[in-house]
N, C-alpha and C positions, 0 to 999 in steps of 0.2 A: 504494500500500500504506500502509494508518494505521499509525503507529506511534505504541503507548501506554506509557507511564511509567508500571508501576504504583507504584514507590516509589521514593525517594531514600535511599539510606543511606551516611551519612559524616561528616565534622568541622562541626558547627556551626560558622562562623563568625562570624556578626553576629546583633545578634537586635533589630530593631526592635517599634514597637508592633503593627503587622500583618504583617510580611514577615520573613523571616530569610534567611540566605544558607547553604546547607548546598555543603561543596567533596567532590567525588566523584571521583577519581581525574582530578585535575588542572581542571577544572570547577567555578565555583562557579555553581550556582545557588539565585536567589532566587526563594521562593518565598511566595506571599500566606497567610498564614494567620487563623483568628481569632483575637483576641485575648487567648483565653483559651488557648491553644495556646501564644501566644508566651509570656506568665507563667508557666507549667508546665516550660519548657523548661529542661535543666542548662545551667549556665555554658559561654561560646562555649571550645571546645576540647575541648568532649566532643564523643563519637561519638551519631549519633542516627538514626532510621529514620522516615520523615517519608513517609506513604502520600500520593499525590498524583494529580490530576485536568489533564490537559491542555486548557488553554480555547484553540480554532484558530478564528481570525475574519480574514475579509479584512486591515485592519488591525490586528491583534494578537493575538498569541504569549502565552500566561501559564501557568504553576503556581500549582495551589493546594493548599496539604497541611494534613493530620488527621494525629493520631497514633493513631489508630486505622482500623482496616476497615470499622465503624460512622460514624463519624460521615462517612468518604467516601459510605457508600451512601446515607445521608440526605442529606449535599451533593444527590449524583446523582439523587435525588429532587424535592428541591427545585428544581433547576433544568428541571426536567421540566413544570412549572408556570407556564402562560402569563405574561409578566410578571415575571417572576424571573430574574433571571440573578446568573452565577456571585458576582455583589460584594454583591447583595439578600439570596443564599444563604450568602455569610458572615458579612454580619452579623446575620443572623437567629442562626448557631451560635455567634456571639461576646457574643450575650445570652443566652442557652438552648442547655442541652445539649440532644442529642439527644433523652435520655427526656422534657426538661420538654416539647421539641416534641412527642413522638407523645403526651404525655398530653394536649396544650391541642388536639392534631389529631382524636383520638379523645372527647374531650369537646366539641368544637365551640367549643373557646373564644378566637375570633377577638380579643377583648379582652388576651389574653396576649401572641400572636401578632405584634398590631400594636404591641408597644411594641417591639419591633426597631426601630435606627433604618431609615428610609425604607419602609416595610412599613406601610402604612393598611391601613384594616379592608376596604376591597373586595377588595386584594389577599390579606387575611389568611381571607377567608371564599372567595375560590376559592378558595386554599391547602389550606383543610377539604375542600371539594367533591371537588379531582381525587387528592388524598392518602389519604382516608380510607378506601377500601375496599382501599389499598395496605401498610395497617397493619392488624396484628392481633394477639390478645392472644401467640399462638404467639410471634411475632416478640420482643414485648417482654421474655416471658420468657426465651427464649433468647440473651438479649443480657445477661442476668442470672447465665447459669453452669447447670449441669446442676440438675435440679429439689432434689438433694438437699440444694442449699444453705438450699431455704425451704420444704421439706414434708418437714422431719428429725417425726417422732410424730406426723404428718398421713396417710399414705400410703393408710389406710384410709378417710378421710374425700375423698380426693384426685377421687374419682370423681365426685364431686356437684360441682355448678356453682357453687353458690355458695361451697364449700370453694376450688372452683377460682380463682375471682377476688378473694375475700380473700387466698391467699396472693400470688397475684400481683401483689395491692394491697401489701404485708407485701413482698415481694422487691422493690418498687421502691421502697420509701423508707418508706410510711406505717405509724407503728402499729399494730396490732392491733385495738386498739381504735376506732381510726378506720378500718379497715378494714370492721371487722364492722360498726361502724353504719352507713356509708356503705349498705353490701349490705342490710341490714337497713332502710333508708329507704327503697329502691328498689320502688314498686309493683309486683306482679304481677313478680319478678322468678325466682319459678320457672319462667315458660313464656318465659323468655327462654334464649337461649345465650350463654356463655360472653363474645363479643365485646361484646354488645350492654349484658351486664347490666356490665358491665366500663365503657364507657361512661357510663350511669346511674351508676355508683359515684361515677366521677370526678366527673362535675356535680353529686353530693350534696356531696362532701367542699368542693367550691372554695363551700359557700354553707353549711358548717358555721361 
């Protein structure tokens, strides 16, 4: 019978540059995180809730935790990808959040990719291959909060595609106005859908 850990919640203990040690009803354990996980972290003696992934290998036993639900399912992703494994997959999330990953995954930009340490562009361009039809625009927005946080005086206009993936552009970080031009550089991007023109956006903007 497997048994899975889906999170740790308890006293921070220690908090190293990768690892921290979280104690759980008389239990401490240490757990791998990325590095940007462990910087964000309150001072050891606070209470914390550390989602986490069990790595089981002949020779060795590990934890590795997110402090979110997101960035484990991306882990879980990631290591789903020939040539990655779980230490590849954290330091890729300890350079790039989540969304920088499914933006440089969905624009095909193995150049971003590979500046994870240990992460070269062959592994960063199968990374695109088995990833990309695993990501879509639905996802990213939903990972953003319910629509009405970035189609407040749009909701009329919400229905058209390219309305579509400007805001979607606009909810993940980019201005408006690079939003629109991005969409608006995109050839032939009315007889495209939503995912794809979404795509094209991003490769406009990384070459504005």
């Amino acid at each position: 019978m497997k048994v899975v850990i889906a999170f740790i919640q308890g006293e921070l203990c220690e908090v190293g540059q990768d690892t921290i040690i979280v104690a759980c009803q008389g239990i401490g354990y240490e757990i791998q995180v990325p590095v940007s996980v462990a910087q964000s972290l309150p001072d050891p003696g606070s209470r914390v809730k550390i989602y986490t992934y069990t790595y089981v290998r002949e020779d060795a036993l590990g934890l590795f935790g997110f402090l979110t639900r997101d960035d484990l399912t991306v882990f879980k992703l990631l290591i789903t990808v020939n040539g990655v494994g779980p230490k590849a997959a954290l330091a890729i999330l300890s350079s790039m959040t989540a969304d920088e990953l499914r933006f440089a995954i969905l624009a095909e930009d193995a150049k971003a990719i590979s500046k994870a340490p240990g992460i070269g562009p062959k592994t960063a361009k199968r990374m695109i291959i088995e990833l990309k039809d695993k990501l879509d625009l639905e996802s990213m927005i939903d990972n953003h909060g319910d629509s009405s946080t970035y189609a407040a005086g749009n909701a009329e206009a919400a229905a058209s595609v390219r309305d579509e993936v400007i805001m979607a552009l606009t909810a993940l970080g980019y201005s408006n106005t690079e939003a629109v031009r991005a969409v608006r550089a995109v050839s032939g991007a009315d007889e495209m859908d939503s995912e794809t023109l979404l795509k094209q956006a991003l490769k406009k903007i990384m070459v504005f």
